[in-house]
Structures are given as structure tokens and as C-alpha cells.
C-alpha positions in Angstrom: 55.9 72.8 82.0 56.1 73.3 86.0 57.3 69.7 86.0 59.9 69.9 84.0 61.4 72.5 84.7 62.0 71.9 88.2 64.4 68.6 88.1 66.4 71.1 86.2 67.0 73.9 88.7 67.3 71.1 90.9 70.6 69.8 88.8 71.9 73.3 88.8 71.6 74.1 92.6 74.5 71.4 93.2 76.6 72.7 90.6 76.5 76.4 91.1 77.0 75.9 95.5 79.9 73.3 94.4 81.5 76.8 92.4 81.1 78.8 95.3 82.5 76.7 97.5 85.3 76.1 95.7 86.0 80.2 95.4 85.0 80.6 98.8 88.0 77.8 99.5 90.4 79.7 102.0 93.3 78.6 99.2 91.6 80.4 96.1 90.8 83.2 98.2 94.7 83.6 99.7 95.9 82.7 96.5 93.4 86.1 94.8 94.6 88.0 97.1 98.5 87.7 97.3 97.9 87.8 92.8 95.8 91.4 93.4 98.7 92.2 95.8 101.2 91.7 93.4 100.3 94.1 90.7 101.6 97.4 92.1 105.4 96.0 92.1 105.0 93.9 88.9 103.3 97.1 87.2 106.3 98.6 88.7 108.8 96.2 86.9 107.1 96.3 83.7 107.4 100.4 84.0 111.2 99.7 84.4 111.1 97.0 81.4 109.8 99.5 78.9 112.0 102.6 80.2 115.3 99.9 79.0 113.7 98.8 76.1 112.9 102.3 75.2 116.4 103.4 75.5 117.8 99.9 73.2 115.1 100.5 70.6 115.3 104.3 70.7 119.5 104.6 70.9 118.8 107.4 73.4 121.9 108.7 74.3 123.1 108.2 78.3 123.1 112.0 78.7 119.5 112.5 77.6 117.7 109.6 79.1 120.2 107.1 81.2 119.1 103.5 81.4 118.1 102.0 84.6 120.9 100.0 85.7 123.4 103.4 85.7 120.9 105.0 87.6 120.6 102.4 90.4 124.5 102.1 90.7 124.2 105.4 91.3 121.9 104.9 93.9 124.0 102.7 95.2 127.4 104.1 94.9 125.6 108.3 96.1 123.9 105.9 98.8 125.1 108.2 102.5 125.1 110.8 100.4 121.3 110.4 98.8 120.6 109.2 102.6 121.7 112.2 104.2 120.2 114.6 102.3 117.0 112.3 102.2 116.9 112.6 106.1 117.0 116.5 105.8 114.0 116.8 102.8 112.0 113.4 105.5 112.5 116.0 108.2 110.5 118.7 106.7 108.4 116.5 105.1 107.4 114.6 108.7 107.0 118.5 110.7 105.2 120.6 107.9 102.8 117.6 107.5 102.1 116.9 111.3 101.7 120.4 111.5 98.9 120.3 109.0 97.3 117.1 110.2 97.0 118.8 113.8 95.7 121.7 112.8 93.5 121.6 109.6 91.4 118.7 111.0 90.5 120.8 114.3 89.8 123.7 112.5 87.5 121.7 110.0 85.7 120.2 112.7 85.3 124.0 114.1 84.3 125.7 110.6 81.9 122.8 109.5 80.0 123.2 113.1 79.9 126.8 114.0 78.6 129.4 111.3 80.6 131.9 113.1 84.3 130.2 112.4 82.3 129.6 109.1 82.0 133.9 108.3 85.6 134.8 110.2 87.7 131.7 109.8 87.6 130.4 106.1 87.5 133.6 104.1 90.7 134.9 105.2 92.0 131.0 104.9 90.3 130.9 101.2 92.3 134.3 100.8 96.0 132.5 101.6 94.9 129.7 99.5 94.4 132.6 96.1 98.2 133.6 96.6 101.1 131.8 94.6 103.2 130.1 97.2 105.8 130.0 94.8 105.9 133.6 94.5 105.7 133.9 99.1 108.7 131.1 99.2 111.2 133.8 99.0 110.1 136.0 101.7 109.7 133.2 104.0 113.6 133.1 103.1 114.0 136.7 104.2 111.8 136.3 107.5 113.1 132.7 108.4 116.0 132.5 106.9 117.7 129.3 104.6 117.2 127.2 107.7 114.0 124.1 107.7 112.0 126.6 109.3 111.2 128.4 105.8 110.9 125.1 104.3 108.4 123.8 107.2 106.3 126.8 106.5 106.0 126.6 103.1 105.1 122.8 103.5 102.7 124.1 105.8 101.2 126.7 103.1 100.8 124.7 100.4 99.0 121.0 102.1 96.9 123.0 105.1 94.2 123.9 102.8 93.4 120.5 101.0 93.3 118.4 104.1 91.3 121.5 105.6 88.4 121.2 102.6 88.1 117.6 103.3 88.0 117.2 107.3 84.9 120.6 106.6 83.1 117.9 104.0 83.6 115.0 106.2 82.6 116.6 109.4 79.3 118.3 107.5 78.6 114.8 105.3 76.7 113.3 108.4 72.8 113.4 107.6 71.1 115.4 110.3 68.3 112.5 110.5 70.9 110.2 112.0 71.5 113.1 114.5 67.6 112.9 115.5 67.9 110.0 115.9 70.7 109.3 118.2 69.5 111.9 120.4 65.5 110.6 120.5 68.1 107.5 122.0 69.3 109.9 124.7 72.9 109.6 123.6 74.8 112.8 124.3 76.6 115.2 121.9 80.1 113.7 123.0 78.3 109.8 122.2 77.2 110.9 119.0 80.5 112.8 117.6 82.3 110.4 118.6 80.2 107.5 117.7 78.8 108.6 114.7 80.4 112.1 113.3 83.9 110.9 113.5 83.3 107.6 111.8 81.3 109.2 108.7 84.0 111.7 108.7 87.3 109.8 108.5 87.1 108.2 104.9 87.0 111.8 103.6 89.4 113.2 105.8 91.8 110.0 104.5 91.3 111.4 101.2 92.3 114.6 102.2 95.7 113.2 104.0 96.8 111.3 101.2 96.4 114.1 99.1 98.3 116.6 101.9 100.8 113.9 102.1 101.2 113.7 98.1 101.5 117.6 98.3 104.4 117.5 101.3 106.8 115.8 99.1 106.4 118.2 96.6 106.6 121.2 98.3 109.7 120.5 100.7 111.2 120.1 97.4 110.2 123.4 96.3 111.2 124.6 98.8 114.9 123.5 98.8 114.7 124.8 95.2 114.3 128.6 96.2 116.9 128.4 98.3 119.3 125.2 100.8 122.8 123.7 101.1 121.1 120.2 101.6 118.1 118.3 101.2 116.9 116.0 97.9 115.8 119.4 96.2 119.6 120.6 96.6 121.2 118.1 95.1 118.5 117.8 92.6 119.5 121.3 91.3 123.4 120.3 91.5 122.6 117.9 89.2 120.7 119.4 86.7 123.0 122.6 86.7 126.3 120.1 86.2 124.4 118.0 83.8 124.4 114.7 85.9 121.8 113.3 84.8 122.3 110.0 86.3 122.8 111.7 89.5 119.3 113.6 88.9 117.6 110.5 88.3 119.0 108.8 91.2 117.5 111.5 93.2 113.9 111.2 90.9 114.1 107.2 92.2 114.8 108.4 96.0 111.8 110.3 95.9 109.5 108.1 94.4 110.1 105.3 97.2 109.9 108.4 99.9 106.5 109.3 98.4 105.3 105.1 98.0 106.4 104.9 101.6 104.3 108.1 102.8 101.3 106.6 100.9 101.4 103.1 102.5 101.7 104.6 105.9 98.7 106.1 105.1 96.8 103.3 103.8 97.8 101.6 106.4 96.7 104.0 109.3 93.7 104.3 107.4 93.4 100.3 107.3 93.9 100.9 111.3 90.9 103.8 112.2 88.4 102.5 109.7 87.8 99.0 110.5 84.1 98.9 109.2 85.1 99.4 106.1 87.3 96.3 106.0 84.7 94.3 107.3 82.7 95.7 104.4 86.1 94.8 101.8 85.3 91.2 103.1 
């Protein structure tokens, strides 16, 4: 039985390290990757596919649902305009976001090591977080005025405490043995936070920003709603209150690319400060 079994595995060894090596070939593997690449914009096309076939099977009217070539002539014909008041909504977005990253990761790190920030700091944060910010937006109008500072603030408000939760789980997900063990090394605290701490931390963190960053679009909108003379979220309401429907949709299509352009920055910083975990991709 031993016997014959064993020319058998022999016959299969060749075959099986021929079918590796053939999808370990630098050409199948460039090839899998530019395909997986290439989802997110065909998804994207197909999403654009059914929304016109939709409207042709449908008969939706053009003032209920406009197809998508009248809404990117649009674009294009509103473009300085839709550019102009896209710089003013990037503006807010870019400060009330930076604002958050530099301080919500800093105060994380601070909360998640001292107990004492721990008692003072986060209740009265957790406290902020409770209150609408919809319902604040209009005294930040009164205090600040209709100028960006109200609509930094706001930005501010709503994406600190997100990103704030996930740099205090990042900085406390570190297991305490590693910490042992590091200093048993004689490796000193500013070796091992740097060395150690920071790099469990950051893929949490990420998570954290992306979901800040997906928050800062949103709320630089809002804000413009309660109360601007330019910015996306202004002309957003001048459409809908004169019934432009194609111009509102243009607008819907501007901030779409804003937020896919926020998110691939960062990816893409991510890709930068975490280069472990492509090594670990690979």
C-alpha cells in the first residue's frame, strides 16, 4: 500500500509546483492586480448604467430623476461656478479636519495613558459629544458669524470625537506583555512608544480618520445649510428651493468625487505610515 502510493504523490508534486509557478508568474500576478484594481471604477460605471436604464425603463420624468448625461453637461457647462464654490466647502473641509487630526490624536494618546486626563478630560468631551450639533450650528452663527469660522467649528464638533475614540483604542490596544518585554531589553519609554505603541496604534487610528474624513464632508455641508452665500451646501439649497434638479445633482456628483478623493488620500497616507502591513498584503 506504502508502495503505491508514493509514485503517486510523486506525479502530483510536479503538477501542483508547475500551478504555482505559473500564479506566482510576475504577468498573472500584474495582470490580478490591475483586474482587482479595476472594480471600484467599473462598479462605478455599472452604477451609472442602471441609473439610465432606470430612467428609459421607468419613463421618469427629467424633473424628478434627470438622466446622467443632463447632469454631467451640467457639470460641465456650472463648471467655475461648481469649482468656486467647491474651493470654499475644500477649505473648510481641509482646516476643520486638520484641526481634528492635530488635536484628537494627542489627546487620545494623553487620555489612554494617564487615568487623570482619563476622570477630567473625556467626561466633559463624552458630554459635547450627547448634544445635537445640528441644534449648536446656529449659535456658532450668532457667536462667529456667517463667515468659515462657524463652519470650521462645527466641522470641528461633529469629526473630533470619532477620530478621538479610535487614537484612545489604538493607543490602549498594545498588550502590556510586549511592554515587559521591551523594557527587560533596556529599551526606553521613548524606544518603545515609538517603536512599538505608535505602530499597533496607527491601523485604528486610520480607521478613525477615514471615518472623521467621511464625517467632514458632511458636516461643512451642514453647515453651509444653516446659514452661507457660497460653498457646495449653498448652491445645493438654491437648487432644490428653484427646483433645478439637474443643477442639484450636479452638485451631488461634485461631492461624491470630493469625498472619493479625501478617501484615497487617506488610503494612500495610510499605504505610506504602515508599511508592515503591505509587506503582510504581499
Amino acid at each position: 500500500m506504502a508502495s503505491s502510493a508514493s509514485p503517486q504523490g510523486a506525479s502530483s508534486e510536479p503538477v501542483v509546483s508547475a500551478r504555482r509557478n505559473k500564479l506566482r508568474s510576475p504577468v498573472i500576478r500584474m495582470l490580478l492586480r490591475w483586474g482587482w484594481n479595476l472594480i471600484p471604477p467599473l462598479t462605478f460605471v455599472g452604477i451609472v448604467g442602471l441609473w439610465a436604464g432606470a430612467i428609459k425603463f421607468f419613463k421618469i420624468p427629467a424633473y424628478l430623476l434627470p438622466g446622467p448625461e443632463a447632469v454631467f453637461d451640467r457639470v460641465i457647462t456650472d463648471r467655475w461656478m461648481l469649482w468656486l464654490n467647491a474651493k470654499v466647502t475644500l477649505t473648510e473641509i481641509v482646516l476643520g479636519f486638520g484641526l481634528t487630526v492635530v488635536g484628537a490624536i494627542p489627546l487620545g494618546l494623553l487620555i489612554a495613558l494617564s487615568p487623570l486626563a482619563k476622570q477630567t478630560l473625556y467626561p466633559p468631551i463624552m458630554l459635547l459629544q450627547l448634544v445635537p450639533k445640528i441644534a449648536v450650528a446656529p449659535l456658532f452663527l450668532v457667536w462667529l458669524g456667517f463667515g468659515i469660522e462657524s463652519k470650521v467649528l462645527l466641522t470641528v464638533l461633529m469629526t473630533f470625537f470619532p477620530l478621538l475614540l479610535a487614537s484612545i483604542s489604538g493607543f490602549q490596544i498594545l498588550d502590556t506583555r510586549f511592554l515587559y518585554l521591551t523594557q527587560s531589553m533596556g529599551a526606553s519609554m521613548w524606544q518603545t512608544f515609538w517603536y512599538l505603541r505608535i505602530p499597533a496604534a496607527l491601523p485604528v487610528i486610520f480607521s478613525g480618520i477615514k471615518t472623521s474624513a467621511t464625517i467632514a464632508a458632511t458636516a461643512a455641508i451642514v453647515a453651509e445649510f444653516v446659514g452661507a452665500n457660497q460653498g457646495l451646501g449653498y448652491v445645493l439649497l438654491k437648487g432644490t428651493s428653484t427646483l433645478d434638479i439637474e443643477l442639484t445633482f450636479a452638485v451631488l456628483v461634485v461631492l461624491t468625487v470630493i469625498g472619493i478623493a479625501i478617501n484615497y488620500i487617506v488610503e494612500f497616507s495610510e499605504w505610506l505610515m504602515t508599511p508592515w502591513q503591505r509587506q503582510s498584503v504581499r
